[in-house]
C-alpha positions as CSV (number, residue, x, y, z in Angstrom):
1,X,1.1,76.7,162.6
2,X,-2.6,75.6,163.0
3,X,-2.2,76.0,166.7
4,X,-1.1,79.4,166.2
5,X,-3.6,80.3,164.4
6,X,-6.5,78.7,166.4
7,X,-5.2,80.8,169.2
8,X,-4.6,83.9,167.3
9,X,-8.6,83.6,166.0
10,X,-10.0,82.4,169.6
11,X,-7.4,82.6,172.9
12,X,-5.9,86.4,172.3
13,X,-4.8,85.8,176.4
14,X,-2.1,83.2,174.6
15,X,-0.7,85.2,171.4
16,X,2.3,86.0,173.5
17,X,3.2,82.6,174.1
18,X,4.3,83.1,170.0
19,X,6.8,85.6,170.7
20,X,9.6,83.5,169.1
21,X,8.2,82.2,166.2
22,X,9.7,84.0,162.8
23,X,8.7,86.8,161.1
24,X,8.1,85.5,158.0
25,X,6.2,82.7,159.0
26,X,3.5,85.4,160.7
27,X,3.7,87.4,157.7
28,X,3.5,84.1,155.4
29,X,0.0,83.3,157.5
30,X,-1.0,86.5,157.3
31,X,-0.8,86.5,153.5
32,X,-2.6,82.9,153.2
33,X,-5.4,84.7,155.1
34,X,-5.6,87.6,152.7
35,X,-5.3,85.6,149.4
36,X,-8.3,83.3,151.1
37,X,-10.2,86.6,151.4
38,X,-9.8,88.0,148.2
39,X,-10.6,84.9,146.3
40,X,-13.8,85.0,148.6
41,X,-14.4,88.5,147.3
42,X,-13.7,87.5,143.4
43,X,-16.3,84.6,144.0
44,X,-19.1,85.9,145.5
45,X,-18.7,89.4,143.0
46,X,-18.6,86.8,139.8
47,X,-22.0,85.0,141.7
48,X,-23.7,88.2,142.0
49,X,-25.4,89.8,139.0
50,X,-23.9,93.2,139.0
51,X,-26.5,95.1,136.2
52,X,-30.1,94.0,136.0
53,X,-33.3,95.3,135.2
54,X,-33.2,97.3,138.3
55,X,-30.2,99.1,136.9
56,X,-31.6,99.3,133.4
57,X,-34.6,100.9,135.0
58,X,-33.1,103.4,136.2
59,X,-31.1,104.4,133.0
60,X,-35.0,104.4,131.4
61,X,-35.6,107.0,134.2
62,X,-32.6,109.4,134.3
63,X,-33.9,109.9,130.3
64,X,-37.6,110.1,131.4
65,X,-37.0,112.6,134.3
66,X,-34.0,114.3,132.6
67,X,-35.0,118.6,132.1
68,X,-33.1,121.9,132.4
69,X,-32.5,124.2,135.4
70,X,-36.0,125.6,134.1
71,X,-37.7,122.1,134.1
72,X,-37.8,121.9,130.4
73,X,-37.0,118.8,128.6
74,X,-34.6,118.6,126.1
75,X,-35.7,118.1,122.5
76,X,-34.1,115.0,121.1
77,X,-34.2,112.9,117.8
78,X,-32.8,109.7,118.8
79,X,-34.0,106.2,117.5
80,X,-32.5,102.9,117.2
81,X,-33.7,100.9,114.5
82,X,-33.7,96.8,114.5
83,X,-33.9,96.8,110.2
84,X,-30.4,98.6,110.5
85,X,-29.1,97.6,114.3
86,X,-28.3,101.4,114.2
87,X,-28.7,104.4,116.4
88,X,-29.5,107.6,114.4
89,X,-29.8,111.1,115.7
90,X,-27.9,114.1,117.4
91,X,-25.7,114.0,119.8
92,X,-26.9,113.9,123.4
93,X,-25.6,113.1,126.9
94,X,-28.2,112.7,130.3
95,X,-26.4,112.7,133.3
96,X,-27.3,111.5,137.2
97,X,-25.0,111.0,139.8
98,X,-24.0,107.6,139.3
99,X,-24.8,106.9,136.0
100,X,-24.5,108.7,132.5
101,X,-25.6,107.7,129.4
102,X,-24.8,109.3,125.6
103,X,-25.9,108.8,122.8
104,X,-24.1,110.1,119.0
105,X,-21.2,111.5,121.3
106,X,-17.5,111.2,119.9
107,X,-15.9,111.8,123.0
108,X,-15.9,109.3,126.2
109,X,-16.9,110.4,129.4
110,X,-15.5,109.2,132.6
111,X,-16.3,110.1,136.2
112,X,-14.8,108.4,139.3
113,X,-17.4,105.7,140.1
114,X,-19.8,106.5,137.8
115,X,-21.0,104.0,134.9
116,X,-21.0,105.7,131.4
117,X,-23.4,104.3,128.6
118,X,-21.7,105.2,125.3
119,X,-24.1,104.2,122.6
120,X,-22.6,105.1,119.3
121,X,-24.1,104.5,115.2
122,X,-23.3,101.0,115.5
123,X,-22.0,100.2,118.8
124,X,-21.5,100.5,122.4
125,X,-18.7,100.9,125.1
126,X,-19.5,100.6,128.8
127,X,-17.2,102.2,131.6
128,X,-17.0,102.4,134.7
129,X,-14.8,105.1,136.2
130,X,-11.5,104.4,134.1
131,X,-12.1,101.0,133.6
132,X,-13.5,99.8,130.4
133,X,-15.9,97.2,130.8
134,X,-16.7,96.3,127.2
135,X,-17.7,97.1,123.8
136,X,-19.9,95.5,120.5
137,X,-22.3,95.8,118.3
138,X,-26.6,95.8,118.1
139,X,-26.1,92.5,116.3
140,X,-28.7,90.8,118.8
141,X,-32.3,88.9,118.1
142,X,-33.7,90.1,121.0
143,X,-33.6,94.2,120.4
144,X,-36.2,96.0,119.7
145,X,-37.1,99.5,118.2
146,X,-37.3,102.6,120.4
147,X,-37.9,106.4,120.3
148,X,-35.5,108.2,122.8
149,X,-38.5,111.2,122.8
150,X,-41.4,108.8,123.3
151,X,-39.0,107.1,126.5
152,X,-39.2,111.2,127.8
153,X,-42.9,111.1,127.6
154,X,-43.6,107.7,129.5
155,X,-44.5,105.3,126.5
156,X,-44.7,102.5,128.0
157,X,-43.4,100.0,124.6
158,X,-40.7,102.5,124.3
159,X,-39.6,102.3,127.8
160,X,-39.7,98.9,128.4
161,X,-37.9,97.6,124.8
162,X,-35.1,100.4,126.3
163,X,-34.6,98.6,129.0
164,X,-34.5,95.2,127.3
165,X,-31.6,97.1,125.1
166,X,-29.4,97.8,128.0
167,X,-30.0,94.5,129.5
168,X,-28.8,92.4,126.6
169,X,-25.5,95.1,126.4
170,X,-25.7,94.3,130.2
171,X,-24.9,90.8,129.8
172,X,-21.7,91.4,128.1
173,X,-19.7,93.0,130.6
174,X,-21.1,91.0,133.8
175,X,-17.6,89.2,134.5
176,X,-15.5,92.3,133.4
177,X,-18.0,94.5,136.1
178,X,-17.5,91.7,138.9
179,X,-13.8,92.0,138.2
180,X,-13.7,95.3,138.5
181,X,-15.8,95.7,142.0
182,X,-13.8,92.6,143.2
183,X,-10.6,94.8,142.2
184,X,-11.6,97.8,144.1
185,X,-12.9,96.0,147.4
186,X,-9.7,94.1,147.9
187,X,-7.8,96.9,147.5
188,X,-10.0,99.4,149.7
189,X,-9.9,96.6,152.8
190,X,-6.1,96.2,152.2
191,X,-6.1,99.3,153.1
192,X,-8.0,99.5,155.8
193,X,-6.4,96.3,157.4
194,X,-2.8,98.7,157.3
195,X,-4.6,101.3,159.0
196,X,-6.2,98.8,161.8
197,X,-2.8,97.2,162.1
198,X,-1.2,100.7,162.7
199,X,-4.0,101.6,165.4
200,X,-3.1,98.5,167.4
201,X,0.7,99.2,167.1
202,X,-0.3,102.4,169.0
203,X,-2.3,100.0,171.1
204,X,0.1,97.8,171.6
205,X,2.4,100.5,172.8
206,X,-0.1,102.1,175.1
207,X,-0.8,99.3,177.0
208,X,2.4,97.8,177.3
209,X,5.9,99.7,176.0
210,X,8.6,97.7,177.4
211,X,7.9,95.0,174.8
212,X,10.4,95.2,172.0
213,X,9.6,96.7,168.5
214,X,9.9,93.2,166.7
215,X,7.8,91.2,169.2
216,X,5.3,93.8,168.9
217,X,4.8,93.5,165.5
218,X,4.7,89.4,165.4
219,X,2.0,89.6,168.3
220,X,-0.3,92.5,166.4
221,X,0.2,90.9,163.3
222,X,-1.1,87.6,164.7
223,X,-3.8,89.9,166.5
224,X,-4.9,91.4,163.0
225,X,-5.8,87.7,161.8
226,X,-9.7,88.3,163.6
227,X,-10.0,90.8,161.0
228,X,-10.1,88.9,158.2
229,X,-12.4,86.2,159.6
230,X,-15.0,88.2,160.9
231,X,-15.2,90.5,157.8
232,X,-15.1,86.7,155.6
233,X,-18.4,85.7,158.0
234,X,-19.9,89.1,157.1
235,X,-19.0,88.3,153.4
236,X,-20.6,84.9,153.7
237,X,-23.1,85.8,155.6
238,X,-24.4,89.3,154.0
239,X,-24.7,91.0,157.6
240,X,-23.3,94.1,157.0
241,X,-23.1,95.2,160.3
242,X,-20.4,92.3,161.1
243,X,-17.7,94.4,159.4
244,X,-17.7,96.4,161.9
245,X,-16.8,93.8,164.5
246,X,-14.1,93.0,162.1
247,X,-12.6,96.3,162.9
248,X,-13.3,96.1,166.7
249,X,-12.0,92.4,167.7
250,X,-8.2,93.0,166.5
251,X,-8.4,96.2,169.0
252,X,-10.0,93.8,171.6
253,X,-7.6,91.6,170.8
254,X,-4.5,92.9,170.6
255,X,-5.7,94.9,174.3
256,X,-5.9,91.1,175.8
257,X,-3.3,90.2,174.0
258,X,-0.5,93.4,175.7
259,X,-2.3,93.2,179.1
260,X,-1.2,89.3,179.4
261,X,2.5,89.3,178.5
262,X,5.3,90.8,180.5
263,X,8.7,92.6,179.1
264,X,9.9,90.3,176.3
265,X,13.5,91.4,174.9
């Protein structure tokens, strides 16, 4: 099996030599290769801070920039108080493209991709598209006071203990958010990988249709292995532009790989 896969990663010229090995052995490699590449995915999402000040600061701006179709800002009364660890006021939502944040609202709201801040009287819920990341309470040492209409004008103390406040609700829903991203990535290149092994089946064909359906499939399959390595290097590495060589190598491969072997039956 090591052989096979050393050749299958580096010597595409020599795939076809693995013509007769079963199925579900190729499919049983092929899996081991995906679960090492999601667990990849989970680890480096969990060892990446997903919400930092970076994202806090720009919650503090979509409320500092927020206005009207006329350019008018909207008139709030919203204060959080550390004496009572409670949000008082109306209710009122501020919405960007990627982010909205409410405060006093009843009623969820959830967009596709979007993180919703749902700060309530006493407490907090956090979601991101469907998925609920967390909820609690203000019960934390390290809030401080703020006026929602001073963070509209600029104050400076009011801004900054704003962002301190999401940072510390921030904290609590790291793992869930890492999950969450990890989630959706594995499941994204999943699919991709089905599409890439479809578009070499059609390769496959092209350059060589004598070769029987069920050989075809064991030698793409073995091909498709390059996919997950190269896009595990550009993981690792944080070269984006690697992933795209993950896409190109099983075509490259699977070319070599059909142009090497004559009529199998």
């Amino acid at each position: 099996m090591i052989q096979m896969i050393k050749t299958s990663l580096c010597h595409p010229k020599y795939i076809g030599l693995f013509f007769k090995n079963k199925l579900y052995k190729i499919l049983l490699v092929v899996f081991l290769f995906f679960a090492i590449f999601s667990a990849s995915i989970v680890t480096k999402c969990l060892l990446t801070d997903q919400f930092s000040s970076d994202q806090a600061f720009r919650a503090q701006k979509i409320i500092q920039y927020s206005s009207d179709s006329d350019g008018v800002k909207p008139s709030v009364d919203i204060k959080f108080d550390t004496e009572t660890n409670k949000i008082s006021g109306k209710t009122m939502i501020f919405k960007a493209d990627d982010a909205i944040i409410s405060f006093m609202n009843s009623e969820t709201i959830i967009r596709s991709n979007v993180l919703s801040i749902n700060l309530h009287e006493s407490g907090y819920e956090i979601y991101y598209g469907i998925y609920k990341l967390g909820s609690g309470n203000y019960n934390n040492e390290y809030l401080k006071s703020f006026d929602v209409s001073k963070i509209q004008t600029g104050d400076a103390a009011n801004s900054a203990n704003f962002r301190d406040f999401l940072v510390c609700i921030f904290d609590t829903v790291q793992v869930q958010q890492a999950l969450v991203i990890s989630l959706q990535s594995i499941i994204s290149n999943f699919v991709y990988y089905i599409l890439l092994v479809l578009v070499c089946m059609l390769s496959a064909y092209f350059f060589n249709p004598s070769i029987e359906m069920k050989i075809r499939i064991k030698l793409v399959l073995l091909d498709s292995l390059s996919y997950f390595y190269w896009y595990l290097i550009a993981l690792l590495t944080g070269l984006s532009f690697i992933e795209y060589v993950a896409f190109i190598v099983p075509l490259l491969f699977t070319t070599i790989t059909f142009a090497h072997i004559k009529r199998v039956r």
